[in-house]
Backbone as a chain_set.jsonl record, in Angstrom:
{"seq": "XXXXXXXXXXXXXXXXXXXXXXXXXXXXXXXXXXXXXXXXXXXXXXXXXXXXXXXXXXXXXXXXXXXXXXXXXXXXXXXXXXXXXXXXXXXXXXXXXXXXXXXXXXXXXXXXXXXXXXXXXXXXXXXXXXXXXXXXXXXXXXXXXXXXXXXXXXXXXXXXXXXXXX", "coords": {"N": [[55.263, -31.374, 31.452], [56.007, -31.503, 34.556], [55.269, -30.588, 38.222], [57.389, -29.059, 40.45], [58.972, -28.301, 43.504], [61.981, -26.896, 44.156], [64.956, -26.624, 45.852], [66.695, -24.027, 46.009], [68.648, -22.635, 47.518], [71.847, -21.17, 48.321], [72.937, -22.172, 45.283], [74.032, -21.217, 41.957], [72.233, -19.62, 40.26], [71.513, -17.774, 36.89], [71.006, -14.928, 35.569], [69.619, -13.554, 32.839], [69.618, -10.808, 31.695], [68.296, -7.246, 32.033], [66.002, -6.322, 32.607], [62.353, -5.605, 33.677], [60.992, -8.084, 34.508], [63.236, -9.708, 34.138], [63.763, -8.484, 36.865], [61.947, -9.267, 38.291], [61.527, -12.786, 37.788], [64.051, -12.658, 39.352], [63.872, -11.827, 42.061], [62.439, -14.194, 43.151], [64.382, -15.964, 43.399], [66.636, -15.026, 44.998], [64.886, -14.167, 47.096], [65.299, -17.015, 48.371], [67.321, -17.712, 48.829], [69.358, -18.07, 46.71], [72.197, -18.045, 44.852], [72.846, -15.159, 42.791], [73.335, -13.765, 39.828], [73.212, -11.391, 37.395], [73.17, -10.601, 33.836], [73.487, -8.032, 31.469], [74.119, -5.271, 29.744], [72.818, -3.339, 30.597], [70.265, -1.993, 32.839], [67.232, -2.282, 34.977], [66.777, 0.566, 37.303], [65.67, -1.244, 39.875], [67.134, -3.245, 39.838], [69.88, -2.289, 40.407], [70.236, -1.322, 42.364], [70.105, -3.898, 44.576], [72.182, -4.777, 43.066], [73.984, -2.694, 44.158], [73.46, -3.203, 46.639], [75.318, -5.298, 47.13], [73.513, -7.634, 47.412], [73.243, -9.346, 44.807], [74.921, -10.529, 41.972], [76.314, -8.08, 39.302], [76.864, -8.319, 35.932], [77.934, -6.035, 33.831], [76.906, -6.45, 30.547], [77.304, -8.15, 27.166], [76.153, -11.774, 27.226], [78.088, -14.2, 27.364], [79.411, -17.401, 26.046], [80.618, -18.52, 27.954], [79.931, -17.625, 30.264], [77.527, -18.93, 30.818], [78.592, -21.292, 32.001], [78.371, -22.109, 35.06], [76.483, -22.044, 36.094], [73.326, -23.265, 38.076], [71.059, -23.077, 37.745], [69.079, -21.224, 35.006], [68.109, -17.909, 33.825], [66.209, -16.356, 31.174], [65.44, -13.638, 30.216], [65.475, -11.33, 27.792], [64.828, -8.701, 25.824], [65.388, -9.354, 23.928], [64.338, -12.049, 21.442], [66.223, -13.318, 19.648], [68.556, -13.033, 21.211], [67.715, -14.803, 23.407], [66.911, -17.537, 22.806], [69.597, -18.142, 22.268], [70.737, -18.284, 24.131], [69.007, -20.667, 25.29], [69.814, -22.776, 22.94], [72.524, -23.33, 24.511], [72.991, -23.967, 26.505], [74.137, -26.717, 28.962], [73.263, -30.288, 29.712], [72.366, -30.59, 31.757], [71.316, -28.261, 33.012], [68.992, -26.069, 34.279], [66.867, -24.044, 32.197], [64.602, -21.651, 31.905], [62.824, -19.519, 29.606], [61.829, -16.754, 28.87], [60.556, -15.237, 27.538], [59.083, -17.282, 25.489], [58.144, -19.733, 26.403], [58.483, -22.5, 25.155], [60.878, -22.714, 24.939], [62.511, -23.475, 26.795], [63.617, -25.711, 29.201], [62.302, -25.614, 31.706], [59.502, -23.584, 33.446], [58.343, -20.938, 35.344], [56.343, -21.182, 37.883], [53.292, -19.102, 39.313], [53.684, -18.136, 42.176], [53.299, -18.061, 45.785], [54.11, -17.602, 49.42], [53.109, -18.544, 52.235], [53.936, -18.564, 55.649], [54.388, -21.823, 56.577], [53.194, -22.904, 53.801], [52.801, -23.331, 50.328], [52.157, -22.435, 47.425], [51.317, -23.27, 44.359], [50.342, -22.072, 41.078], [50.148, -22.775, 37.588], [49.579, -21.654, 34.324], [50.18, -23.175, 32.299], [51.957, -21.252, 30.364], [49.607, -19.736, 29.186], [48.356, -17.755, 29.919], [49.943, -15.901, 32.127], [48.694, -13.614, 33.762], [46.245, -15.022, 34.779], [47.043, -16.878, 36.156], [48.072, -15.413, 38.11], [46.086, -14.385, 39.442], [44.824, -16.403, 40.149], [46.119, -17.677, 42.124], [45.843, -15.808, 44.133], [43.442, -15.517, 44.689], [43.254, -18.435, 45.698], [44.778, -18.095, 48.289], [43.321, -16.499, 49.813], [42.238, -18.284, 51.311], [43.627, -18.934, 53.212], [43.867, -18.738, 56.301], [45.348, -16.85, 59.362], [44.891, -18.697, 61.606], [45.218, -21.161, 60.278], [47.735, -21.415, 59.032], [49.376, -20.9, 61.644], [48.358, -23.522, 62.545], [49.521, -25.873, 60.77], [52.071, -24.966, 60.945], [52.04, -26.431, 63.547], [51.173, -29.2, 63.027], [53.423, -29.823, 61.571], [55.671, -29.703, 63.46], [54.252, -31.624, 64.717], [55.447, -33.76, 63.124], [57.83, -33.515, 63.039], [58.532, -34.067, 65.399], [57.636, -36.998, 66.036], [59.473, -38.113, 63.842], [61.76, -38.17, 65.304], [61.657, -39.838, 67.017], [61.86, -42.019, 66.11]], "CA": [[55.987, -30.829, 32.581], [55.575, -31.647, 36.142], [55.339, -29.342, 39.197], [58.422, -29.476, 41.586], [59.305, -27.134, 44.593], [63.366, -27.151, 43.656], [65.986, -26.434, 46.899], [68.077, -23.472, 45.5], [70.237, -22.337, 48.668], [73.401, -21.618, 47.646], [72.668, -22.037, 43.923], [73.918, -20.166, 41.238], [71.326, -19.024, 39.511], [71.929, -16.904, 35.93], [69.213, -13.95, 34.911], [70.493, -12.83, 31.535], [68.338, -9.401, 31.118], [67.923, -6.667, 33.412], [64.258, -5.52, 32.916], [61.497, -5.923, 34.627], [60.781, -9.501, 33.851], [64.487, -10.2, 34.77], [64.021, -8.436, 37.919], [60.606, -9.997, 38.776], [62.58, -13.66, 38.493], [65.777, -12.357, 40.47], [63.469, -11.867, 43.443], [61.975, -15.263, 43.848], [65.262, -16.779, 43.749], [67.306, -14.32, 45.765], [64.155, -14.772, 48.808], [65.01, -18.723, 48.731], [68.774, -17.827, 49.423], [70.116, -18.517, 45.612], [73.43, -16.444, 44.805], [71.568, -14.383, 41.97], [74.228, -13.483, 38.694], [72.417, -10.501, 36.119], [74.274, -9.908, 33.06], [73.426, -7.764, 30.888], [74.448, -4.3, 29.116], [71.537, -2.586, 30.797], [69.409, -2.563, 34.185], [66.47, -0.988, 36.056], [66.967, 0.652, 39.24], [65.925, -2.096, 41.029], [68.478, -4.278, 39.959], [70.989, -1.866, 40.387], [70.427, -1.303, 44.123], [70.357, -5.244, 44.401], [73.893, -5.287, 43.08], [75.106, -1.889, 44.984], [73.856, -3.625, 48.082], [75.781, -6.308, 47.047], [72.813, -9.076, 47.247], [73.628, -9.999, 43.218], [76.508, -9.747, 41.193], [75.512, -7.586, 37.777], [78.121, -8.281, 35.059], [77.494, -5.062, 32.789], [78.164, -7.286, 29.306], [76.237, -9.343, 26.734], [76.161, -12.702, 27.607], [78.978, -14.716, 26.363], [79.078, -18.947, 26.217], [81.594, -18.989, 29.471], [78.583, -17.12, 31.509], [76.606, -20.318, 30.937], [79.107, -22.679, 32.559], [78.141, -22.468, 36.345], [74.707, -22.059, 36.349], [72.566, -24.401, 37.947], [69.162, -22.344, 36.548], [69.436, -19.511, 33.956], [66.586, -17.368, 33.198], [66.504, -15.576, 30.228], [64.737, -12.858, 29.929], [66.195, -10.03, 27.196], [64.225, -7.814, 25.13], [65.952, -9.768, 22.231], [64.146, -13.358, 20.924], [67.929, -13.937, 19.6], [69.41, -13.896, 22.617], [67.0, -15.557, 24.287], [66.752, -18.622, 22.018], [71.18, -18.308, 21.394], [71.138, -18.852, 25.795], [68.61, -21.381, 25.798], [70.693, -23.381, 22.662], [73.72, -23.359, 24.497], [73.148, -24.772, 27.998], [74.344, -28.244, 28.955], [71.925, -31.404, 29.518], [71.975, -30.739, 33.03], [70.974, -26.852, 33.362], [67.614, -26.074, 34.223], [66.61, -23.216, 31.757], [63.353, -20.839, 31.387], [62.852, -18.308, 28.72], [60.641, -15.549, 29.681], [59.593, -14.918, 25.768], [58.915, -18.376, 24.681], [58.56, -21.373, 27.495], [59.081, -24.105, 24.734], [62.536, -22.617, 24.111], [63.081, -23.972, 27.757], [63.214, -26.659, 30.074], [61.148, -25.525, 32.814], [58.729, -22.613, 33.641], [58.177, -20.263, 36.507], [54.808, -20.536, 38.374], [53.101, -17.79, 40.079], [53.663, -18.933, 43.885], [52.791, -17.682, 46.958], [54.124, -18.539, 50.415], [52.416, -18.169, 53.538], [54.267, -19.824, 56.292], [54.843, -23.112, 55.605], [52.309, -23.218, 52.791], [53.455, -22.837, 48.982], [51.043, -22.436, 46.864], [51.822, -22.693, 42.816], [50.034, -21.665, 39.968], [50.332, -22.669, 36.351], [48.626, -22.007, 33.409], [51.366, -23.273, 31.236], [52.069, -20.262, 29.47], [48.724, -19.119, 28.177], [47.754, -16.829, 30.9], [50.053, -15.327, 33.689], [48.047, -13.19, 34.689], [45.153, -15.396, 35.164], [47.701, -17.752, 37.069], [48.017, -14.67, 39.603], [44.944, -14.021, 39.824], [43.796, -17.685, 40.588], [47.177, -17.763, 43.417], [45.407, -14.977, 45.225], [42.145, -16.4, 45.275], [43.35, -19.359, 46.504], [45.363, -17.992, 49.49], [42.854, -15.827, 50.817], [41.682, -19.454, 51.711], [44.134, -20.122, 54.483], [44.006, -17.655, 56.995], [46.626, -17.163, 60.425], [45.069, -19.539, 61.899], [45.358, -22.536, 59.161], [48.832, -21.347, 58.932], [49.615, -21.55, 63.249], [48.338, -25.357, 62.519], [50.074, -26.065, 59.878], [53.753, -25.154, 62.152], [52.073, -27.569, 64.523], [52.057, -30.483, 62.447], [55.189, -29.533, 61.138], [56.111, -30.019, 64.778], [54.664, -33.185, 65.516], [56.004, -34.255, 62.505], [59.533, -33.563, 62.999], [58.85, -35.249, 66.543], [57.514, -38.371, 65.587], [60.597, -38.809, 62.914], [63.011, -38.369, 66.162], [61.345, -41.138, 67.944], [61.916, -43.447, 65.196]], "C": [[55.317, -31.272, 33.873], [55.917, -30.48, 37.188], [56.382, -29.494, 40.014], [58.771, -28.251, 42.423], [61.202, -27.335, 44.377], [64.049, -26.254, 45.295], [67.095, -25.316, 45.862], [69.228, -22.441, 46.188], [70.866, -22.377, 47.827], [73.747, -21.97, 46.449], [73.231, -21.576, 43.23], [72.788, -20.436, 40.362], [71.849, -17.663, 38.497], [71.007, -16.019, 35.439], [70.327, -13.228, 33.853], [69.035, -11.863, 31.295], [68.438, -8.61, 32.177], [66.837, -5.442, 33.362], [63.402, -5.852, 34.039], [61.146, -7.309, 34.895], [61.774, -10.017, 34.558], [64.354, -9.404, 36.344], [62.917, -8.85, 39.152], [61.283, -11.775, 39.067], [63.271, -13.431, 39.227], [64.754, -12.482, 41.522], [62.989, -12.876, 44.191], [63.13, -16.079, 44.391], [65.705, -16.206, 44.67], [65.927, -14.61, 47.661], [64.304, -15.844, 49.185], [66.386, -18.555, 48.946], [70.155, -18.457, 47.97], [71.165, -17.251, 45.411], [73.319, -16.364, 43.134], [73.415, -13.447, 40.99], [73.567, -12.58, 37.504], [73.531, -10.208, 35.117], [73.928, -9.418, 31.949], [73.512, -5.947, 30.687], [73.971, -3.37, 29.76], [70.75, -2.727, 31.85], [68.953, -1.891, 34.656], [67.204, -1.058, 37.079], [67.109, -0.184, 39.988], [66.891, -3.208, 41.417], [69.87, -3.222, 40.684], [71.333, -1.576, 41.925], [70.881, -2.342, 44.531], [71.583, -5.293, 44.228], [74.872, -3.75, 43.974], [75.234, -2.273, 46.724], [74.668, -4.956, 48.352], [75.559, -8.002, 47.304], [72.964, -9.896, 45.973], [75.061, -9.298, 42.913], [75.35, -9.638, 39.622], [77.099, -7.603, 36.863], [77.544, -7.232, 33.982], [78.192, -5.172, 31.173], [76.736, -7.249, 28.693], [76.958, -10.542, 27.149], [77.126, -13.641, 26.227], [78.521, -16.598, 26.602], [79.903, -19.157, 27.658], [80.576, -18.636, 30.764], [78.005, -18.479, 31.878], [77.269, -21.495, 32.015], [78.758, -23.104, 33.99], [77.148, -22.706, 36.193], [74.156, -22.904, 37.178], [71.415, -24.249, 37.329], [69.934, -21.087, 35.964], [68.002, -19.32, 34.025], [67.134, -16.523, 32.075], [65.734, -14.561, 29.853], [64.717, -10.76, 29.365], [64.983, -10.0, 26.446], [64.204, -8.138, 23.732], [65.34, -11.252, 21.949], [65.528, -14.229, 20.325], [68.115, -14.244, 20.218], [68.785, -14.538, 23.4], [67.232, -17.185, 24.052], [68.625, -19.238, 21.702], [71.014, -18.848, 22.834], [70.429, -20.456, 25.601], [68.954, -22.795, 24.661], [72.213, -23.722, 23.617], [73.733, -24.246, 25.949], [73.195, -25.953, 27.575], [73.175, -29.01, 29.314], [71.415, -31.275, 31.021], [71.979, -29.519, 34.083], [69.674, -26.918, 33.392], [67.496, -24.122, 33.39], [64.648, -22.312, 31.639], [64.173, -19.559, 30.805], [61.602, -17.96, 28.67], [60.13, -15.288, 28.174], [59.087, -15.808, 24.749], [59.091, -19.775, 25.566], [58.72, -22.224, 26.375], [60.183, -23.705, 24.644], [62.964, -23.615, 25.448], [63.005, -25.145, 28.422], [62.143, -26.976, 31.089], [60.034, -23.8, 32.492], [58.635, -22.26, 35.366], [56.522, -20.196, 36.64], [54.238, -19.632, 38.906], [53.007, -18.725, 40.967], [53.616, -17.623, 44.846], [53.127, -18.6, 48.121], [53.801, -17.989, 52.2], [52.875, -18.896, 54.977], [55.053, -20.765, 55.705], [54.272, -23.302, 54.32], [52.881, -22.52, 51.825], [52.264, -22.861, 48.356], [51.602, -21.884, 44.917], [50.829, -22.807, 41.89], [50.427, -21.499, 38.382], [49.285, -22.517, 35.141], [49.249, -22.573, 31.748], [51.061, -22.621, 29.796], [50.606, -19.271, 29.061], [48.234, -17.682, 28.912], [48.393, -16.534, 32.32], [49.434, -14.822, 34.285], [46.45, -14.025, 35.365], [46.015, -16.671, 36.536], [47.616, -16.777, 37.929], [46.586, -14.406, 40.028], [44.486, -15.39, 40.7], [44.561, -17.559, 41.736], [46.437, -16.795, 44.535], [44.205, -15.168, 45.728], [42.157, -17.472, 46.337], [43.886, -19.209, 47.893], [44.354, -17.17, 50.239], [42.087, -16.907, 51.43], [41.847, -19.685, 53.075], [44.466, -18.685, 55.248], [45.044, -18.213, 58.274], [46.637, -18.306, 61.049], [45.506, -20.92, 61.677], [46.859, -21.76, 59.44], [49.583, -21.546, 60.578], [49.544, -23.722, 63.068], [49.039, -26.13, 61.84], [51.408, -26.488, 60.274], [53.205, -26.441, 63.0], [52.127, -28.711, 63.882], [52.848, -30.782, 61.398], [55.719, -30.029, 62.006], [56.215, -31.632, 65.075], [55.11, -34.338, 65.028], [57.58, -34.594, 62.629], [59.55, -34.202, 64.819], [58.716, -36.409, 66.374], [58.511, -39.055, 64.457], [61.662, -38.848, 63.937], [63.039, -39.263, 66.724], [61.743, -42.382, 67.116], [63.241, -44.076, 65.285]], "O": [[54.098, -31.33, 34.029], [56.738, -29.591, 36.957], [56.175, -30.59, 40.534], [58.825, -27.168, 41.839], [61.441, -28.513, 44.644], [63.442, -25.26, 45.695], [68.03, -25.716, 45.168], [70.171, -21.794, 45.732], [70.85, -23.095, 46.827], [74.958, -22.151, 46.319], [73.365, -20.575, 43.934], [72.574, -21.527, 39.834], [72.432, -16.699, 38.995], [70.093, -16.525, 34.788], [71.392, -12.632, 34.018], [67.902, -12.128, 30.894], [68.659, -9.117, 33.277], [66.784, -4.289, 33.79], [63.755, -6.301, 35.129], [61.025, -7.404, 36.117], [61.516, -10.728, 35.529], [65.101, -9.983, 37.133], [62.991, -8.786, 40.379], [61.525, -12.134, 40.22], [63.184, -14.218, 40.17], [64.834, -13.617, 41.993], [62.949, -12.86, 45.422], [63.088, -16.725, 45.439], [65.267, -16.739, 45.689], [66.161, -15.042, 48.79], [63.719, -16.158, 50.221], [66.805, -19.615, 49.412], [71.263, -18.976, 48.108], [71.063, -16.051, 45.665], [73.629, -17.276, 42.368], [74.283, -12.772, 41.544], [73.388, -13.256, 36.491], [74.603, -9.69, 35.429], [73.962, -10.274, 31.064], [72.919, -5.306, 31.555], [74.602, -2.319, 29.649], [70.368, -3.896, 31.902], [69.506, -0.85, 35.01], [67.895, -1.912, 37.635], [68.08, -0.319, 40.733], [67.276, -3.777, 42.439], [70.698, -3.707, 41.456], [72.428, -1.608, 42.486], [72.032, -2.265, 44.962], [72.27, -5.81, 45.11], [76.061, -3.771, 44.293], [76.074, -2.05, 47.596], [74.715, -5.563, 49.422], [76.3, -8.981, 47.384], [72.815, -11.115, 46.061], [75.793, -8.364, 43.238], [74.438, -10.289, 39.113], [78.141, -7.014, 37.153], [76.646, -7.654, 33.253], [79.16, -4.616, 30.654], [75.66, -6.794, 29.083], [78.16, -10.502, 27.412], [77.025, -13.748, 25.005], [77.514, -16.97, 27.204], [79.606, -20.128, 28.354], [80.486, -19.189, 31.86], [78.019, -19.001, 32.993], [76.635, -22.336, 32.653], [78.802, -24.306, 34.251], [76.848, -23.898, 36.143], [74.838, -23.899, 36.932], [70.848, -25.028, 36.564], [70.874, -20.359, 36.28], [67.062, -20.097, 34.193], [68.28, -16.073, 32.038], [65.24, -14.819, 28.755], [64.36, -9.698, 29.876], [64.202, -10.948, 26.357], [63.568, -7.695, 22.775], [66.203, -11.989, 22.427], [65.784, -15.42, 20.501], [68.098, -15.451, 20.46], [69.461, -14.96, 24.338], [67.647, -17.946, 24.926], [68.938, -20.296, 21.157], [71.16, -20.07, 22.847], [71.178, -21.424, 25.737], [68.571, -23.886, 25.085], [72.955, -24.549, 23.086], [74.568, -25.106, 26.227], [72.74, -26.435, 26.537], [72.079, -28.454, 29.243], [70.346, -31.72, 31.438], [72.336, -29.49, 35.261], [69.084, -27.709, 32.656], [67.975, -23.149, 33.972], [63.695, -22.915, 31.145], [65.204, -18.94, 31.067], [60.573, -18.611, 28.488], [58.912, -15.158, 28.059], [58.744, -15.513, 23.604], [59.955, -20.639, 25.42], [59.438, -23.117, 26.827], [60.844, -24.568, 24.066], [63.741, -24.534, 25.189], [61.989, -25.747, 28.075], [61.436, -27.96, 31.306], [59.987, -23.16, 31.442], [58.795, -23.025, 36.317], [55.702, -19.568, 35.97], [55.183, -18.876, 39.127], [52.483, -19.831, 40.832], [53.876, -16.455, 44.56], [52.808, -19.787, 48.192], [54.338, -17.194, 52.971], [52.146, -19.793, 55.401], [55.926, -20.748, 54.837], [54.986, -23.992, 53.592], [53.4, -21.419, 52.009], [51.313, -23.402, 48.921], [52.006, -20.827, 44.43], [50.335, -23.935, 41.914], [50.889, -20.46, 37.912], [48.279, -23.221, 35.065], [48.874, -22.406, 30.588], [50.463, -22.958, 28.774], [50.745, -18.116, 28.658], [47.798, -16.707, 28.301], [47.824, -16.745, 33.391], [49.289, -15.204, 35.446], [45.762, -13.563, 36.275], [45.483, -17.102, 37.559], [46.929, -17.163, 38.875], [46.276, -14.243, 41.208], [43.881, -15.332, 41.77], [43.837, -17.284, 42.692], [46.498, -17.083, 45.73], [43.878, -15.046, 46.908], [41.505, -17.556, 47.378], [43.557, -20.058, 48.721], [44.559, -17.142, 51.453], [41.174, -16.512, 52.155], [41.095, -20.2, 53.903], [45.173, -17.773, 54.817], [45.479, -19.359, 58.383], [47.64, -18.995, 61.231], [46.003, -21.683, 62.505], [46.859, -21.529, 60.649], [50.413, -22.453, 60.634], [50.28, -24.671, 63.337], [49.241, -27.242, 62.327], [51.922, -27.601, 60.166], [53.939, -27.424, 63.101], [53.135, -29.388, 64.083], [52.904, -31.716, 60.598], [56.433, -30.975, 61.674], [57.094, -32.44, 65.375], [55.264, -35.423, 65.589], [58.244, -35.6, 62.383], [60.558, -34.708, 65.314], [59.726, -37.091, 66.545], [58.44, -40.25, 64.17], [62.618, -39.55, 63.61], [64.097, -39.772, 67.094], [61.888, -43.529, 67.538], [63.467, -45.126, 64.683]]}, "num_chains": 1, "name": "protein.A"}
C-alpha cells in the first residue's frame, strides 16, 4: 500500500454500520466535505443527530447490492465479519473499500491523521497497532507549534504567488 491524501468534496462516501467505529470514520470524511450515506438497521446517538441535522443520510436497512452502486469509498464497519467480507466482495474495480474488522478484506486503510492548518500529518501502522498509530500522531504534532503553522500559510502564499507569475 502506498500513502495518499485523496480529494473527497462532494464524494459519496458509504459507512455500512452505525457503531462507534462507523461513526469514528463518518467524521473524517464528513470534515473534508464528503456527502456521508450510513446504512444500517441500528445507530448510536451520534449518528443519529448527524442524520436529524441532516449532515448524513441514514438508510435504517441492511445493506443490499444496489447500496454499493454510487459509492466512491465504502467503509464497512458492522459488528458482523459476514457482512463485512459480503460488502467488501461485491464492490466494483473502481471503489475504494476499507473494512474496519479485517484491512486485507479491503483495498485501502484509514490512517490516524491529524490536521493542523495546512499540515496533515498520517499515521500507519498497517493494521497491527491503532492505537500505537495515535499515539505516535500526537507525539508528532506536538512538534509543530502556531508558529510553524503561521509559516507554513506563508509559503503557501508565496507559493501560490510565484505560480501566478508564471
Amino acid at each position: 500500500m502506498i500513502p495518499l491524501h485523496i480529494d473527497v468534496e462532494n464524494r459519496h462516501v458509504l459507512i455500512v454500520g452505525g457503531g462507534k467505529i462507523a461513526y469514528r470514520r463518518l467524521q473524517l470524511f464528513l470534515k473534508e466535505g464528503a456527502i456521508v450515506t450510513v446504512i444500517s438497521p441500528e445507530i448510536i446517538k451520534e449518528i443519529k443527530v448527524l442524520s436529524d441535522e441532516k449532515q448524513i443520510s441514514w438508510r435504517k436497512k441492511k445493506v443490499e447490492l444496489s447500496d454499493l452502486q454510487h459509492a466512491f469509498i465504502i467503509i464497512t464497519a458492522t459488528n458482523d465479519p459476514n457482512v463485512n467480507e459480503w460488502v467488501s466482495a461485491n464492490v466494483n474495480e473502481f471503489q475504494l473499500v476499507n473494512v474496519a474488522s479485517d484491512m486485507n478484506k479491503g483495498n485501502f486503510i484509514v490512517p490516524k491523521s491529524v490536521k493542523k492548518g495546512r499540515l496533515s500529518i498520517s499515521v500507519s501502522t498497517n493494521g497491527a497497532s491503532p492505537k500505537l498509530a495515535k499515539e505516535i500522531s500526537e507525539q508528532l504534532t506536538k512538534q509543530f507549534d502556531d508558529d510553524f503553522i503561521e509559516k507554513l500559510d506563508q509559503l503557501f502564499e508565496e507559493r501560490q504567488k510565484k505560480k501566478q507569475q508564471k
